[in-house]
Backbone as JSON, one array per atom type, in Angstrom:
{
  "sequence": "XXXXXXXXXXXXXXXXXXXXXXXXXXXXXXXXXXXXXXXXXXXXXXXXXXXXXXXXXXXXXXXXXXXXXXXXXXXXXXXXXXXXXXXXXXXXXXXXXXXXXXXXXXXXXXXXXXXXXXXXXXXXXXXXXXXXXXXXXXXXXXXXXXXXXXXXXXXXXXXXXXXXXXXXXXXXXXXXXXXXXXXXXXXXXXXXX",
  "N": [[8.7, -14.21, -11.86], [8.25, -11.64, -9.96], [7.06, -9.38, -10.59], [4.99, -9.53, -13.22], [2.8, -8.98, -15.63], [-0.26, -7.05, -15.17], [-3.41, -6.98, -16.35], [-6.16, -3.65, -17.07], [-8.24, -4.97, -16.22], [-7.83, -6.64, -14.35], [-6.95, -5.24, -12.71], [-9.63, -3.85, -12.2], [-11.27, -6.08, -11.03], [-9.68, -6.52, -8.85], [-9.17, -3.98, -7.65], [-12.24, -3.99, -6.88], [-12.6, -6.07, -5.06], [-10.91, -5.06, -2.82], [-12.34, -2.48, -2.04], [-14.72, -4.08, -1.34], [-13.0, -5.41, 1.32], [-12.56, -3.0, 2.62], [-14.96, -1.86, 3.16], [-16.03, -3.42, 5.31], [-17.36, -6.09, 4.27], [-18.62, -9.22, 5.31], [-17.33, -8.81, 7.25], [-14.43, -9.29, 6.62], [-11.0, -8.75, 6.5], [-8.17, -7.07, 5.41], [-5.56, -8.22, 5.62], [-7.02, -11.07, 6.42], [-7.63, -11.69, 3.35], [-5.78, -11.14, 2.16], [-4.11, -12.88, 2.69], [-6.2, -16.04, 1.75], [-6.03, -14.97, -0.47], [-3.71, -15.53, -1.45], [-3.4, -18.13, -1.12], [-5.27, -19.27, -3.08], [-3.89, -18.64, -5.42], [-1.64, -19.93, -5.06], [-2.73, -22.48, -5.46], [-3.79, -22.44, -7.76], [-0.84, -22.22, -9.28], [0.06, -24.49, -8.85], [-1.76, -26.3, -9.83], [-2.38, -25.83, -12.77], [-3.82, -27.67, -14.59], [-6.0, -27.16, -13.49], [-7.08, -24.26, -13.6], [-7.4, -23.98, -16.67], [-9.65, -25.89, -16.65], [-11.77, -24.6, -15.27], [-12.19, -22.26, -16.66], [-12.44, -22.45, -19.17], [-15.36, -22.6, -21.51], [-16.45, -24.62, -22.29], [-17.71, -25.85, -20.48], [-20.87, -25.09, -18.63], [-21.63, -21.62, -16.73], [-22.83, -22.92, -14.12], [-21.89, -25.3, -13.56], [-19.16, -25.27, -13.58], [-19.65, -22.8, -11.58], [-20.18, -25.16, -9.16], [-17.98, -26.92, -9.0], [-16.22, -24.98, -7.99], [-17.49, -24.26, -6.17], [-17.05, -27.07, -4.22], [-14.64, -27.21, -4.06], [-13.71, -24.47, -2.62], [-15.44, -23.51, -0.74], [-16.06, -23.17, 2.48], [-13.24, -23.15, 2.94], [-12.18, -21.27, 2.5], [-13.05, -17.79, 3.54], [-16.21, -15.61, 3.09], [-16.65, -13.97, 1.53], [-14.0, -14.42, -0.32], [-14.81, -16.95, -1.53], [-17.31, -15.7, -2.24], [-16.6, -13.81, -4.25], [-14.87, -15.13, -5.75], [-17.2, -16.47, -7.15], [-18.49, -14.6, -8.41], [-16.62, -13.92, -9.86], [-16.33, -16.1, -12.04], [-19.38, -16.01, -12.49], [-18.61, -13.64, -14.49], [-17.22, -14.53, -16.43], [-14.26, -14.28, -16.33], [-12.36, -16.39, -15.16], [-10.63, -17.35, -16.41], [-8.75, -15.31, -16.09], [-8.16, -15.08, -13.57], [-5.37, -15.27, -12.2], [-4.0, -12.76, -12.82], [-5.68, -11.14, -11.62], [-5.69, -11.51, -8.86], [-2.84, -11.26, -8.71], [-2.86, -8.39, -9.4], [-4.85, -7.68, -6.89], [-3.06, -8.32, -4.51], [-0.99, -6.49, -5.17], [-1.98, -3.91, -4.82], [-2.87, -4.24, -2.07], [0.17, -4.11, -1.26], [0.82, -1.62, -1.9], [-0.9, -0.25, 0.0], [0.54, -1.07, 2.11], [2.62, 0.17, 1.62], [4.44, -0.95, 0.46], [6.82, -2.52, -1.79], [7.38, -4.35, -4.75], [10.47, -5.91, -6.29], [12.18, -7.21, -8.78], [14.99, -8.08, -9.24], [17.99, -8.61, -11.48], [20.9, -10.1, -11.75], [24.09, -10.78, -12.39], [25.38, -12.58, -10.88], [24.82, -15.1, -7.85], [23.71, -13.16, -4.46], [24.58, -12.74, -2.04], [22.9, -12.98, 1.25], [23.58, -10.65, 2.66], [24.19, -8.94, 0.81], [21.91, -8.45, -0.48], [19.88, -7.46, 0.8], [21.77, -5.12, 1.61], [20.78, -4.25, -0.94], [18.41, -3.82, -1.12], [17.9, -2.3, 1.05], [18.67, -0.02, -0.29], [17.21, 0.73, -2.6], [14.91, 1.14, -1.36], [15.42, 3.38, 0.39], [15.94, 5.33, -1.64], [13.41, 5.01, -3.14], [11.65, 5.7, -1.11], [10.04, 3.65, 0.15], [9.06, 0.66, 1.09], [11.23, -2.64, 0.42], [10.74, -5.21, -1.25], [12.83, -8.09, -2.18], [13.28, -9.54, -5.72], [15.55, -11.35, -6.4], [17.27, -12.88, -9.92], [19.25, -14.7, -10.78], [21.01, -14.06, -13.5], [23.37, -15.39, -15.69], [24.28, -14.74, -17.98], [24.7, -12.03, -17.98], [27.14, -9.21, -17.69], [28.1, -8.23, -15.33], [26.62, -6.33, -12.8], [24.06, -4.98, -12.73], [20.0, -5.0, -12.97], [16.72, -3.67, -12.56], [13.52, -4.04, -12.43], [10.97, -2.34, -11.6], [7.69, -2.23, -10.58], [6.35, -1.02, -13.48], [8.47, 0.08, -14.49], [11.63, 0.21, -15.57], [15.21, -0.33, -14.75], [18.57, 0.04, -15.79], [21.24, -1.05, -15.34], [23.42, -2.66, -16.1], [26.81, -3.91, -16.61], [27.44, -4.15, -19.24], [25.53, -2.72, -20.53], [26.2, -0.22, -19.45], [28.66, -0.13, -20.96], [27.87, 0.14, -23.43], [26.54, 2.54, -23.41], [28.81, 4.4, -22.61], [30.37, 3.85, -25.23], [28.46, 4.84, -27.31], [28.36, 7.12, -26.06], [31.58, 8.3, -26.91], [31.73, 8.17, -29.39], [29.79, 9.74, -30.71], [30.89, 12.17, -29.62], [33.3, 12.16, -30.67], [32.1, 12.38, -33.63], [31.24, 14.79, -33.3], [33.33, 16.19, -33.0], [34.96, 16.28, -35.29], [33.45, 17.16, -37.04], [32.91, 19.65, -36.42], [35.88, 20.69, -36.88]],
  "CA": [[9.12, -12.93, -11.31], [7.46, -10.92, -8.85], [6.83, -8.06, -11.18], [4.29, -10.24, -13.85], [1.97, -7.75, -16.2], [-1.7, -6.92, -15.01], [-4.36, -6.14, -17.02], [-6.86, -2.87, -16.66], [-9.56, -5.84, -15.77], [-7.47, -7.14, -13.39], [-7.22, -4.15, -11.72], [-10.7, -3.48, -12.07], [-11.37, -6.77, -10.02], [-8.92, -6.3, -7.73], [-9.83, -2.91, -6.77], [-13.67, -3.84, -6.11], [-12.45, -6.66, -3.8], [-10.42, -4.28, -2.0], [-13.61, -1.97, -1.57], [-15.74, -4.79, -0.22], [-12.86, -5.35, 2.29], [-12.62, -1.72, 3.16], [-16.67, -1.81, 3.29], [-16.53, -4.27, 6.31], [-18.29, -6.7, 4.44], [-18.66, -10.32, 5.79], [-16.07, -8.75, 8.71], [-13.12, -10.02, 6.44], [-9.94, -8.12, 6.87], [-7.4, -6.93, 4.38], [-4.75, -9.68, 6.16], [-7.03, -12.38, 5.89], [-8.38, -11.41, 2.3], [-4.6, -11.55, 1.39], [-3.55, -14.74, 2.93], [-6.39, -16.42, 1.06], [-5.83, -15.22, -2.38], [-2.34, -16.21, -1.95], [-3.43, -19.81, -1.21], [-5.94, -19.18, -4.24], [-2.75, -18.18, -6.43], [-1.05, -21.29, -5.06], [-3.33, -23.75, -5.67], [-3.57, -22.07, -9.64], [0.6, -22.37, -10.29], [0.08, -26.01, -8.33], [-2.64, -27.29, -10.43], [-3.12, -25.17, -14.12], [-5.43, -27.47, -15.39], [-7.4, -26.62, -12.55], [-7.64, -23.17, -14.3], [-7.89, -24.19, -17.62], [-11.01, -26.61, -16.88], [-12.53, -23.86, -14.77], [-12.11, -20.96, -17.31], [-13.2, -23.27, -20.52], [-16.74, -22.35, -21.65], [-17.43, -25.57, -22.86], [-18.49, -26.43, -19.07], [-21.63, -24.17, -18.03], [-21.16, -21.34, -15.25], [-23.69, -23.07, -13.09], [-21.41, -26.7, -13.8], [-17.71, -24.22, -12.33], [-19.76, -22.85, -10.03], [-20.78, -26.22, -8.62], [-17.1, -27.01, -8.62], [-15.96, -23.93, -6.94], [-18.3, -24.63, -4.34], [-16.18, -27.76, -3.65], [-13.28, -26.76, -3.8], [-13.47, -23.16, -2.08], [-16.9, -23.31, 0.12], [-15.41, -23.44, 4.0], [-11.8, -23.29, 3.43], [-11.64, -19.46, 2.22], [-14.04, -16.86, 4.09], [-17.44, -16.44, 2.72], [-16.25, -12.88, 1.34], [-13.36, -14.32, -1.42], [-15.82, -17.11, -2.05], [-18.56, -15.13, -3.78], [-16.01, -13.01, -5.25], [-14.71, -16.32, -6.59], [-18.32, -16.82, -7.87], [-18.42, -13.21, -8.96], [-15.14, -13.65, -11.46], [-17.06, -16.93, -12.54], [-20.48, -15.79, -13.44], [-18.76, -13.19, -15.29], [-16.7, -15.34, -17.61], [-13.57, -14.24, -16.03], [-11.96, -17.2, -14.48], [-9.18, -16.96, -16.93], [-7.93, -13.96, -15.26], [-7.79, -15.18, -11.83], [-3.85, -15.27, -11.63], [-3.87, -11.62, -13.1], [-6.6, -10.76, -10.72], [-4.88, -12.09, -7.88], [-1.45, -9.87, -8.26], [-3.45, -6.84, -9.55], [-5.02, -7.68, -6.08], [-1.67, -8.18, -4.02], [-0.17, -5.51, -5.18], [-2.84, -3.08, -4.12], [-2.36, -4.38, -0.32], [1.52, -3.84, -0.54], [1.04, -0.34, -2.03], [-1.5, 0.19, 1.07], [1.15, -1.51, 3.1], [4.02, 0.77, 1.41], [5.55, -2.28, -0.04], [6.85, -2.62, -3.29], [8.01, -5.95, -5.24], [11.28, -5.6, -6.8], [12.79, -7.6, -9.73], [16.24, -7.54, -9.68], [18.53, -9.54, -12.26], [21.64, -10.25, -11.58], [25.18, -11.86, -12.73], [25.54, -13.87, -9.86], [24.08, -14.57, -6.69], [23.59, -12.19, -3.87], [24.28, -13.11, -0.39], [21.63, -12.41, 2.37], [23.73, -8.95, 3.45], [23.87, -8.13, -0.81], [20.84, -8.56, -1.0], [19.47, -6.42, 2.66], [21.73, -3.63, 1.44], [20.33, -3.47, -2.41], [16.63, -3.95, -0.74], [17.89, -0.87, 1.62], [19.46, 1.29, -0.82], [16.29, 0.87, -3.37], [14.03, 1.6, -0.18], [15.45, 4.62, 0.43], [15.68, 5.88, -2.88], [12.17, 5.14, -3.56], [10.56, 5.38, 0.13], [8.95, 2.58, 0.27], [9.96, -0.81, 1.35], [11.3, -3.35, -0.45], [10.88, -6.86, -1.35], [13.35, -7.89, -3.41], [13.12, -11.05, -6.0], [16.95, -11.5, -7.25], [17.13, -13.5, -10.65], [20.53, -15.01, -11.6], [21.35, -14.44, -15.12], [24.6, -16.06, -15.71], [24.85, -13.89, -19.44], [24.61, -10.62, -17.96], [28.65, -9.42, -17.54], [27.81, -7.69, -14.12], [25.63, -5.08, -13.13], [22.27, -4.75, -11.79], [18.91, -4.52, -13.82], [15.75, -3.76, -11.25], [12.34, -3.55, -12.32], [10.37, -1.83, -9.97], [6.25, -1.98, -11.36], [6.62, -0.97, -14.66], [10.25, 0.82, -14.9], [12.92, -0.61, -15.9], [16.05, 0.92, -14.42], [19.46, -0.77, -16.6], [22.48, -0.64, -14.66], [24.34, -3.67, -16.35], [28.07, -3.58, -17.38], [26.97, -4.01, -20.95], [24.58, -1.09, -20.86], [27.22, 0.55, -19.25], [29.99, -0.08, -21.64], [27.5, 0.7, -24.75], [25.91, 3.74, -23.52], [30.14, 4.83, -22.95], [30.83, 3.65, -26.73], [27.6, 5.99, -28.06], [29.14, 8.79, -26.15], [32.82, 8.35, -27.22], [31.41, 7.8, -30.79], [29.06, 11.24, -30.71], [31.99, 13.08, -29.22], [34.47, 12.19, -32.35], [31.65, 12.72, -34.77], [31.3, 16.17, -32.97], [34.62, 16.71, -33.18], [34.95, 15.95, -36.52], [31.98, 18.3, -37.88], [34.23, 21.03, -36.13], [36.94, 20.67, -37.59]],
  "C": [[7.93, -12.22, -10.68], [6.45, -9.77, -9.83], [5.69, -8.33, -12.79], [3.18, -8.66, -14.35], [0.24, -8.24, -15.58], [-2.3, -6.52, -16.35], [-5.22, -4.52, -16.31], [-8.26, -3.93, -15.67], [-8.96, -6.32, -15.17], [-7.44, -6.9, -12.32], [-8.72, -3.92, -11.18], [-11.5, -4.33, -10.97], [-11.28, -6.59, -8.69], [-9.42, -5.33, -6.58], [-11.14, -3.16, -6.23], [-13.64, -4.54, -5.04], [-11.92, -6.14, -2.89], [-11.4, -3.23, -1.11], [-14.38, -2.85, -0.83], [-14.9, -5.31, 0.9], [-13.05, -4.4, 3.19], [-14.01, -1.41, 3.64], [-17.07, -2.81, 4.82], [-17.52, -5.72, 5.6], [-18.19, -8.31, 4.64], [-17.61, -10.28, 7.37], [-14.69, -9.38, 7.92], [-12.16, -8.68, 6.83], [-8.89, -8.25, 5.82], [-6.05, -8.66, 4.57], [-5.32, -10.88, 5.68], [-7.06, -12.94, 4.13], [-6.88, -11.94, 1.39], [-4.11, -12.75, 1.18], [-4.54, -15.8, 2.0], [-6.61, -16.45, -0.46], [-4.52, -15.48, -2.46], [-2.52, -17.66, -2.18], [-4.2, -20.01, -2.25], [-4.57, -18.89, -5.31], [-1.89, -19.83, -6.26], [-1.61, -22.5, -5.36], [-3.05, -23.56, -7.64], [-2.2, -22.84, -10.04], [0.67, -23.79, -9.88], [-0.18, -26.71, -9.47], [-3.54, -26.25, -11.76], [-3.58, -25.7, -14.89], [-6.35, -27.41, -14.77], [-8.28, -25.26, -13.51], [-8.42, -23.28, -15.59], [-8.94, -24.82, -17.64], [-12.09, -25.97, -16.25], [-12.73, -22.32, -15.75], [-12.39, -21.61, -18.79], [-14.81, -22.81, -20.07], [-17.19, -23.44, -22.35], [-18.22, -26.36, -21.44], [-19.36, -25.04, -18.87], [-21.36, -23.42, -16.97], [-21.67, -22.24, -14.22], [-22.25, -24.42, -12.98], [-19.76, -25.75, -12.7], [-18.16, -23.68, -11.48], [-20.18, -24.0, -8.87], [-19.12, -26.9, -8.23], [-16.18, -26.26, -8.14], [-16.25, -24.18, -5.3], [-17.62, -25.58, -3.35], [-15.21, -27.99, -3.34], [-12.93, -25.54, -2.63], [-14.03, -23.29, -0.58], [-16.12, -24.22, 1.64], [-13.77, -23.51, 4.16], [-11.03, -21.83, 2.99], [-12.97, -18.88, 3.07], [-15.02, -16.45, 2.73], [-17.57, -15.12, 1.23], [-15.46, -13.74, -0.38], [-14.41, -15.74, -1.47], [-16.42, -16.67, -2.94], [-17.59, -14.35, -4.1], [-15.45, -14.02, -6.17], [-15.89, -16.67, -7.84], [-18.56, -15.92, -9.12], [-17.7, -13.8, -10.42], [-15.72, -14.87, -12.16], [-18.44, -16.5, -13.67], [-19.8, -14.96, -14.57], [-17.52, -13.45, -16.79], [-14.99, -14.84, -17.82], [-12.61, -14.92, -15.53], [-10.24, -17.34, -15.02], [-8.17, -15.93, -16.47], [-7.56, -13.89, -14.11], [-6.81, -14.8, -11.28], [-3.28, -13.81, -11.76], [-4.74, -10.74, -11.78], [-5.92, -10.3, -9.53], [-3.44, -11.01, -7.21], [-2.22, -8.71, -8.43], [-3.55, -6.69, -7.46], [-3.77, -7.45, -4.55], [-0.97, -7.09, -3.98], [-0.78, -4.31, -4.9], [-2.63, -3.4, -2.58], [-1.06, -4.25, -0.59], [1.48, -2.65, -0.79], [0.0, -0.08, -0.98], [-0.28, 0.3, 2.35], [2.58, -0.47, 2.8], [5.23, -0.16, 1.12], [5.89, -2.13, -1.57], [7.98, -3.77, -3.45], [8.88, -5.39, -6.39], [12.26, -6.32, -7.54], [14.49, -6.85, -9.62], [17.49, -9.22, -10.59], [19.8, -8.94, -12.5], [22.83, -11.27, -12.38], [25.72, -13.1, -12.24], [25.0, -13.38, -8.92], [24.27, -13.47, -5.59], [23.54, -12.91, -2.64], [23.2, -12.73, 0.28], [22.19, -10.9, 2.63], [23.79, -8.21, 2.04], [22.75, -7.83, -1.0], [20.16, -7.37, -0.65], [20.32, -5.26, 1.97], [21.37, -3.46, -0.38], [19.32, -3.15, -2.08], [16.52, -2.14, -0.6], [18.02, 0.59, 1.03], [18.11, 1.55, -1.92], [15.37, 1.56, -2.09], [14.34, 3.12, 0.19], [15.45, 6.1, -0.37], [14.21, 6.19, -2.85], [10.99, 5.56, -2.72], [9.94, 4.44, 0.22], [9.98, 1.08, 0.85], [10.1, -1.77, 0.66], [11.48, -4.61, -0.64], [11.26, -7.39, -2.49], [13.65, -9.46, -4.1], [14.62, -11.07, -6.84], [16.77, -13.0, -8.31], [18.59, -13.65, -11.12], [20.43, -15.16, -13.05], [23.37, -14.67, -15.79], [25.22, -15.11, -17.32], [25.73, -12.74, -19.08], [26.45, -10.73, -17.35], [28.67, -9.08, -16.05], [26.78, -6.48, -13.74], [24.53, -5.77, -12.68], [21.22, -4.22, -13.3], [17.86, -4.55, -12.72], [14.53, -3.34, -12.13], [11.11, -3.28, -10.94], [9.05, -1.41, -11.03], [6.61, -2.01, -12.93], [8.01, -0.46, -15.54], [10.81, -0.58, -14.64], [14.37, -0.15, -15.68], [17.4, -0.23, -14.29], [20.83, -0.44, -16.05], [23.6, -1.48, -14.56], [25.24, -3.22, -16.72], [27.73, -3.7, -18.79], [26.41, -2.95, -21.47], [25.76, -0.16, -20.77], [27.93, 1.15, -20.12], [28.89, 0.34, -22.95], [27.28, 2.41, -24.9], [27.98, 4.78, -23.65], [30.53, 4.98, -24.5], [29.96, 4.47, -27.19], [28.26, 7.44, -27.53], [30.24, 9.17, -26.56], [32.23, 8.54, -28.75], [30.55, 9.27, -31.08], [30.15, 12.29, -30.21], [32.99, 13.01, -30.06], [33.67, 12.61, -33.65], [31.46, 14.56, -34.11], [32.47, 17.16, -33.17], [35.2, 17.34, -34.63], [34.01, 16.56, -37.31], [32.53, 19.34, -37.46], [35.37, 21.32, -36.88], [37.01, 21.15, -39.18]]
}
């Protein structure tokens, strides 16, 4: 799911790489900066014992940065590189994939984007989809990119996480939150009486 938990140190990453784009430095550009930590994110969910044998401390930094180098060195800009090196020396490597969205999701909130979990009973056509995107988008201002999750349990109804909310709009919720109020409205009744 789109909507995956960060850490504060993920952020903390994130944000400084965002500064050294904003800083001009190596001339990268928020665009490109993105496009290659996506292909850095894709290579991770490709190949996770890549991560795991690069984020083990029983190999020396100098030994991951020597295989960084071969892996990274000319096929990312020179910019996520040493920031690659960066999250290395400092015994971060484990965090990459956290890094990564922290990172991401800082360029769509620049971009006025927002990634939108939605879990569903059944699927969603392309025009279900375009007007839930639209109708969240306008609600929220922002634009929306929306990851629909079939859950075959749920009775109907919509659940959307949007960042950290959670906003419950299943027939089940529905029908309970109904039964607590019918059920508080007879015991109310009933203390009257």
């Amino acid at each position: 799911m789109a909507n995956e938990r960060t850490s504060k140190v993920d952020h903390t990453y994130a944000s400084a790489l965002v500064e050294l784009v904003d800083e001009g430095v190596d001339g990268a550009t928020l665009d490109t900066v993105a496009t290659e930590m996506k292909g850095v994110a894709a290579l991770i969910d490709d190949a996770p014992d890549l991560v795991r044998l690069l984020s083990t401390r029983t190999l020396s930094v100098q030994q991951r940065s020597g295989t960084i180098e071969r892996i990274f060195k000319g096929r990312v800009s020179d910019l996520v590189h040493r920031f690659l090196q960066v999250v290395n020396a400092k015994n971060r490597l484990g965090d990459l994939s956290g890094i990564i969205r922290a990172f991401l999701a800082e360029v769509d909130e620049r971009r006025g984007i927002v990634q939108v979990d939605a879990t569903v009973a059944a699927p969603l056509d392309p025009a279900a989809a375009e007007r839930v995107g639209t109708a969240i988008g306008q609600a929220i201002g922002k634009n929306v990119v929306l990851h629909p999750e079939v859950v075959p349990e749920m009775i109907g109804g919509l659940k959307l996480r949007i960042g950290d909310r959670l906003i419950d709009g299943s027939l089940a919720t529905q029908l309970r939150l109904m039964r607590d109020r019918m059920v508080a409205a007879g015991r109310a009744r009933s203390q009257a009486d």
